[in-house]
N, C-alpha and C positions, 0 to 999 in steps of 0.2 A: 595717365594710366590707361593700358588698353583693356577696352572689355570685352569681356566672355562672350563668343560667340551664342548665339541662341541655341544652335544645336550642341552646344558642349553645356551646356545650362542643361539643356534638358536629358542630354546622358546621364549627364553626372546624377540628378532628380532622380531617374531610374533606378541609378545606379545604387543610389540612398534608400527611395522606397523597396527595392529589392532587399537590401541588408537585414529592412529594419523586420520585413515579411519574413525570413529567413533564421533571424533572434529570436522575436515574439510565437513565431507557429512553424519553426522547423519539424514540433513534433509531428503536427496535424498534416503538415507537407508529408513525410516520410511513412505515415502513416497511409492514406491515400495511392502511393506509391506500392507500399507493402501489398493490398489489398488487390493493386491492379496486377501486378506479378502473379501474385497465388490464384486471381482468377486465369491467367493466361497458361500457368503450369497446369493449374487442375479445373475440371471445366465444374465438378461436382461442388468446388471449395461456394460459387456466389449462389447459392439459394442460403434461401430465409431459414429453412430449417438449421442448415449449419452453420448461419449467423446468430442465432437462436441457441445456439449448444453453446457457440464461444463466450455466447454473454453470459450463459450457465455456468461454464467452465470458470471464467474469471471473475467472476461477483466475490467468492471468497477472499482470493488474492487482494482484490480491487479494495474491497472492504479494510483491510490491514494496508493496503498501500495508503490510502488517505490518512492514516496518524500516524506512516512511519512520516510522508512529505513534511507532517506538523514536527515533529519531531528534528527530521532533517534540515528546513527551514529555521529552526533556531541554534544549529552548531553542532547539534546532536545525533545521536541516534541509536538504536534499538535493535539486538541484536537477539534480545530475547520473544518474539512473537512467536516462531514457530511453537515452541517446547512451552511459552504460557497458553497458547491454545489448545493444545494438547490436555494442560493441566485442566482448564476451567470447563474444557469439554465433560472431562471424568467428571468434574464436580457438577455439574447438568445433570448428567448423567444418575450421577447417585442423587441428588437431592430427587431428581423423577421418579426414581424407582422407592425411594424412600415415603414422601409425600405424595406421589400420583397427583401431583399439581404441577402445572407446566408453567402457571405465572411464577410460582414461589421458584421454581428450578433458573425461570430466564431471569429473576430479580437478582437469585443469590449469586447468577455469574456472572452479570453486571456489577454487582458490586462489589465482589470479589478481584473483577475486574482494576475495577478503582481502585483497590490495594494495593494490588501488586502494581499498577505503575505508579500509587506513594511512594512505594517502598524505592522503585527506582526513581525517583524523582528525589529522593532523600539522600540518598547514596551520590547522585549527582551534586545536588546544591549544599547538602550541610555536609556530605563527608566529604566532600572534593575530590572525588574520584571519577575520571574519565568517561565519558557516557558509554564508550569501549568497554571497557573491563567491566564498568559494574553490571550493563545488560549482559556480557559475556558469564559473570555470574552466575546472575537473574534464569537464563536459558540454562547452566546445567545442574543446577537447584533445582528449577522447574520440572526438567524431565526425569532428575532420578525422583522425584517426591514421586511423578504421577507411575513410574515403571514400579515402585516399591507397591504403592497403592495396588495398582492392579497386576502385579506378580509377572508382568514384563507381557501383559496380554491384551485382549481387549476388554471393554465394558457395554454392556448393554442394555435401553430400557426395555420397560416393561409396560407403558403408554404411547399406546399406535397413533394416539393423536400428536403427539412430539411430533413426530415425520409431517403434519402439515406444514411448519413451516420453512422446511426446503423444498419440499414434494407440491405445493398449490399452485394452480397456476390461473392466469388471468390475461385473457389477450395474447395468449401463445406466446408468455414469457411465464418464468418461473418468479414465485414470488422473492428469491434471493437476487434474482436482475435488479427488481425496482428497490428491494433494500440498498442496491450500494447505488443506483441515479440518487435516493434521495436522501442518504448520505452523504454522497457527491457535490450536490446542491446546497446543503446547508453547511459541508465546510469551507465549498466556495464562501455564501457569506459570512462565514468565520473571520477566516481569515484576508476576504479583501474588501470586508464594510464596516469591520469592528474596532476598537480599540484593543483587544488582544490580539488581534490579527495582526494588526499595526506592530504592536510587541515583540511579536515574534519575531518578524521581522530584523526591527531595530536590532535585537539581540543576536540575530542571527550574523545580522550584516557587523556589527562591533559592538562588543558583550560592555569592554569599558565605556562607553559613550553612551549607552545606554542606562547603566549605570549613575552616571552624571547628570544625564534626562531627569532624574528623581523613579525610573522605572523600577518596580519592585520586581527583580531579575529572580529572586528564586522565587518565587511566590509562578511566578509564569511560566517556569521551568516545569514547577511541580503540573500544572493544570497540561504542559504539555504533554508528559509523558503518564499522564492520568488519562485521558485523554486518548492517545495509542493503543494502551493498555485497556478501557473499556471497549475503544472499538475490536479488538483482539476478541472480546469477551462475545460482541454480537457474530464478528465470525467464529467462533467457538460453536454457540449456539446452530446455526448453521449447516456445520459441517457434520456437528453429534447426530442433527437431528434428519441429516439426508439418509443414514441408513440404518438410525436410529442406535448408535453403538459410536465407541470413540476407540482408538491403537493407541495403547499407551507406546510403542514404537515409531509407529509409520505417523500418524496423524502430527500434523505439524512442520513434515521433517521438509527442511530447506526451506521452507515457506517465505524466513528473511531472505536469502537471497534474491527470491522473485518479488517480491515487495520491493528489496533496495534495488533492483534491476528497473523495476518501474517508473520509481521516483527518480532516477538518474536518466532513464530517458526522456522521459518528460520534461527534463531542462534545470528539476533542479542541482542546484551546486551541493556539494559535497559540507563544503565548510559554510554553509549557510548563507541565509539573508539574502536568496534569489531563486523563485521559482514560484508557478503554478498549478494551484490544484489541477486546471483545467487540463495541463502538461500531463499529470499524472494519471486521468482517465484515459488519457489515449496513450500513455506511455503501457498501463496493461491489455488495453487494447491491443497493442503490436505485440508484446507477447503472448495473447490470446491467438490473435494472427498467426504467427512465427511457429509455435507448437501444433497449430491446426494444421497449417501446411504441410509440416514436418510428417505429420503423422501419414497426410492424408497420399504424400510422396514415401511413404513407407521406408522413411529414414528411421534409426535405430533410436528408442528413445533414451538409449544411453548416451547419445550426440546431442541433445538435446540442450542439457549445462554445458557442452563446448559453447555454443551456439550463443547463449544467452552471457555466458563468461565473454564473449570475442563481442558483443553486445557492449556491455559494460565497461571494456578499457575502450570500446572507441568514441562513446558517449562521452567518457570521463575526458579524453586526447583532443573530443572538439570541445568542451567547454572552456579547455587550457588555453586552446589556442582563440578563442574568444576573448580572455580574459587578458592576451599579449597585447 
């Protein structure tokens, strides 16, 4: 048998460690990339202060992107976020102006929160209905409840201290930046040190096998889209509370797309059982990117969902061809 020359050992080595840098952190790769562009188009795009805006600007998204990945990551997903943030904002909103208690207002849409993803967690595992349709649902249940509520208008409180917790800031970031790092961080070790982390997974990669694991597959369903759904709740809070008013129209609108745009670049799959949080912070990163630049090139912000669409199928066209 003849053997592999040394220099063809060590191509091929390269050629391997290349692949496997290119699977594991193509995000982080392209990301990098993005960021060297937009400072070479625009010279104003690398200061700190407008690194500072985008972390501003994408904390909310960012926030929602992390339980749609949880979501995504077990088979599933969610199509109701935008129009339930919307809802749980209004209800913020009114409990504030009601009680002039801002803990009672953030408890009741936290937990409000957690209902409404039972409800959709129920609809999934005991009714057996599509995670599709039933959050398809879920979203226009949500938004005509909150447009009836407020007469197709906006809502506003009536406690100026609400607006602290979008408006504070600390170390020349906004205190909704450091909500979604440490968010970020703790569903990292959610889901890659836990036992339900591991679940989700399982389920995500083959629901039957999992099944046979002895995995109690809806019980885990439920926590997931419980789960999405309260963090919906903290960007709810968020959003109400940056200018102290919620749109029972505008607020919310499209929100899923940019969320499922995120989680798709960030690496994970579609049908589950492959992908990283850590993909997912730099997958709205580059959309935080991508729209900054956009603007900052005074491209039309109606071009914008082109951009972010043409994103999506080609994110989705390299996972395919990954998976050949």
């Amino acid at each position: 048998m003849m053997n592999t020359p040394p220099t063809a050992r060590h191509a091929a080595s390269w050629k391997t460690r290349g692949q496997w840098v290119w699977s594991e952190y193509s995000v982080v790769v392209a990301f990098v990339v993005i960021v060297l562009i937009a400072s070479m188009v625009n010279s104003h795009f690398a200061s700190v202060v407008n690194f500072t805006n985008i972390l501003r600007q994408v904390s909310i998204i960012g926030i929602i992107s992390l339980g749609m990945t949880v979501v995504m990551l077990s088979g599933g997903i969610d199509l109701s976020v935008g129009a339930v943030l919307a809802l749980l904002g209004a209800l913020a909103v009114s409990v504030l102006n009601a009680t002039q208690s801002v803990l009672i207002a953030l408890m009741v849409a936290l937990i409000a929160g957690a209902a409404v993803g039972s409800l959709n967690g129920l609809m999934v595992t005991k009714g057996k209905i599509p995670s599709f349709i039933a959050t398809l649902g879920m979203m226009a249940s949500a938004r005509s409840i909150v447009l009836y509520f407020a007469e197709g208008g906006s809502l506003s409180g009536k406690a100026e201290s609400y607006t602290t917790i979008a408006n504070t800031e600390w170390l020349g970031l906004a205190l909704p930046v450091y909500i979604f790092l440490l968010m970020t961080f703790l569903v990292y070790i959610l889901m890659h040190k836990t036992r339900f982390g591991r679940y989700v997974y399982a389920i995500g990669s083959n629901e039957k096998a999992a099944l046979l694991s002895t995995i109690r597959v809806n019980k885990v369903k439920m926590g997931v889209y419980m789960l999405c759904s309260t963090f919906v709740a903290v960007a709810a809070l968020v959003e109400s509370s940056r200018l102290n008013s919620i749109s029972s129209a505008s607020s919310g609108l499209s929100y899923e797309l940019d969320a499922i745009a995120a989680v798709i670049i960030g690496g994970t799959r579609m049908s589950g059982g492959r992908g990283k949080i850590i993909g997912t912070f730099f997958g709205v990163l580059i959309l935080g990117v991508l729209n900054n630049m956009l603007n900052l090139m005074n491209i039309s912000p109606y071009l914008q969902g082109l951009v972010k669409g043409l994103i999506i199928i080609a994110a989705v066209l390299l996972q395919k061809k990954e998976q050949q």
